[in-house]
N, C-alpha and C positions, 0 to 999 in steps of 0.2 A: 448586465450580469457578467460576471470574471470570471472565466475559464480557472478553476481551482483544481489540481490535484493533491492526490495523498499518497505518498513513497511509502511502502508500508515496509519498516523492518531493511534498508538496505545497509547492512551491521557487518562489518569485521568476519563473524563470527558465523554469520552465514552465508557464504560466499563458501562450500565447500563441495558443491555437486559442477559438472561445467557447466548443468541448468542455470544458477544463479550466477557464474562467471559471466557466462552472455547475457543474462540481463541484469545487470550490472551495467556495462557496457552500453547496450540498448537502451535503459533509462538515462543514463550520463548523456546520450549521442541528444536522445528527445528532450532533454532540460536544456543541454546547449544550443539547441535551437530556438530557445524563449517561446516556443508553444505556447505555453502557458503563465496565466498571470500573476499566479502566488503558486507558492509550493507546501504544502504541509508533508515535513517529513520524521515517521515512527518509529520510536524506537522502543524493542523490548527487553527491561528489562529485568532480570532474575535477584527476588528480594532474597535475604537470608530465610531459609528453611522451603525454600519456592519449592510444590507441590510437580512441577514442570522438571526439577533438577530430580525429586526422589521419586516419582511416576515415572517419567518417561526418560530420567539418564540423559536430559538436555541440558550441557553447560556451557552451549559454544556461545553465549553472551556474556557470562557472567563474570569475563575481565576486563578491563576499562578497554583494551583494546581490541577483544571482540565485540565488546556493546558501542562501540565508536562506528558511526556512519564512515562509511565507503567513502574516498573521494570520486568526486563528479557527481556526486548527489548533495553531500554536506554544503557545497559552495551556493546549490539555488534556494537552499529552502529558506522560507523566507519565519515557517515556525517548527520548532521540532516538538513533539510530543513525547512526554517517557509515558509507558506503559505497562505494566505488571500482569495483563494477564491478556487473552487474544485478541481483547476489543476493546473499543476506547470509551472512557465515559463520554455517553451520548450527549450529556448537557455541555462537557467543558468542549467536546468537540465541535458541538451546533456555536458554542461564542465564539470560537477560534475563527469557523467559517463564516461569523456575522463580522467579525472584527476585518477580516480582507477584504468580504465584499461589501463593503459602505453600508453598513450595519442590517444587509437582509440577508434572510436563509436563500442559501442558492437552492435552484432547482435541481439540478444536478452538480455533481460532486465525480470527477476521475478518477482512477485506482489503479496502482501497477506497484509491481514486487513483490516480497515473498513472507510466509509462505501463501501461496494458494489456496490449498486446501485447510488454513488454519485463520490466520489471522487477517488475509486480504478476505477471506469469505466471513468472517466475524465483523469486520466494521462496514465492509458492504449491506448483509442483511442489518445489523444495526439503523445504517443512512437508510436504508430502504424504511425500514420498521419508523421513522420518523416523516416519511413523506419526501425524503431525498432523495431521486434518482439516482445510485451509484452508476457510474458507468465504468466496467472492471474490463483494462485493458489486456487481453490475454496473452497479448503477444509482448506481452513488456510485465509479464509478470509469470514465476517459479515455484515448484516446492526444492526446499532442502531435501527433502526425502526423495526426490526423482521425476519420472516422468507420468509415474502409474498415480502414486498420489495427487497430482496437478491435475490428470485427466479426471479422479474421482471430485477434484475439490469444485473444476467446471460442471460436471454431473450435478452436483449438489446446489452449484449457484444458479442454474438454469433452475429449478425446480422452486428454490427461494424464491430467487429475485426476478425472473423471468428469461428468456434468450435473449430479451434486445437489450438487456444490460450487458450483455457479455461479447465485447465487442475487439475481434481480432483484424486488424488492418493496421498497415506502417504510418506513424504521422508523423508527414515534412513539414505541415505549416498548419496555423491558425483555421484556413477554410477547410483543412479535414476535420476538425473538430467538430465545425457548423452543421456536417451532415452527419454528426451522431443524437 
């Protein structure tokens, strides 16, 4: 089974709290360590008339160079996903992750980036809701909104997915993985 994660959203556009500056940084630092064996990295993006732009006044993806992956993330991934709303369709996602790991559904599935309380907790319960362990790195993952929102999106994912998906310690290598 191949250690996979999923970068969720590390865009341009969202890089605007020093929350997502540092982890930025902190995913860049943990892909350049080859940790892991494939990368699936997300990106979202805002259609004409996006219910996300007239709701909630969100347009920091909506120019080719806010919706552009960060560097130190764009160079590992090995697929990028466009997405238009917090979660990813669960069928093209389960092929994506049949397609890296030599054609089976992983057991589990990594998670780190932003937002937390949005999008990393939408395709988390998603994988969950399908019988895939997410395992949501807390320490490698932000809300744009701050510190309060990240702490309610943890609240809410414990309660989803359970606490031992949610899992805050630094990984230098491959055997920290093994003991998640």
């Amino acid at each position: 089974m191949k250690n996979i994660i999923i970068v969720v959203d590390m865009q341009n556009g969202n890089m605007n709290t020093p929350e997502t500056m540092e982890i930025k940084n902190k995913i860049s630092k943990l892909l350049s360590n080859r940790v892991f064996d494939k990368v699936i990295a997300t990106r979202f993006i805002l259609g004409d008339n996006s219910t996300y732009e007239k709701y909630l006044g969100y347009s920091d993806v909506r120019t080719v160079q806010g919706r552009s992956l960060v560097c130190g993330i764009v160079e590992y991934a090995n697929v990028v996903i466009d997405r238009f709303s917090y979660g990813c369709s669960v069928i093209d996602l389960i092929q994506k992750l049949r397609q890296l790991n030599n054609g089976e559904i992983p057991e589990k599935v990594f998670i780190a980036g932003v937002d937390l309380d949005r999008s990393v907790m939408q395709i988390a319960v998603g994988l969950f809701e399908v019988g895939i362990r997410p395992v949501v790195l807390t320490k490698y993952s932000a809300s744009t909104g701050g510190e309060e929102p990240a702490k309610a999106g943890i609240s809410c994912l414990q309660r989803m997915i359970g606490t031992n998906q949610l899992v805050s310690i630094d990984i230098n290598s491959k055997d920290d993985l093994g003991k998640l």
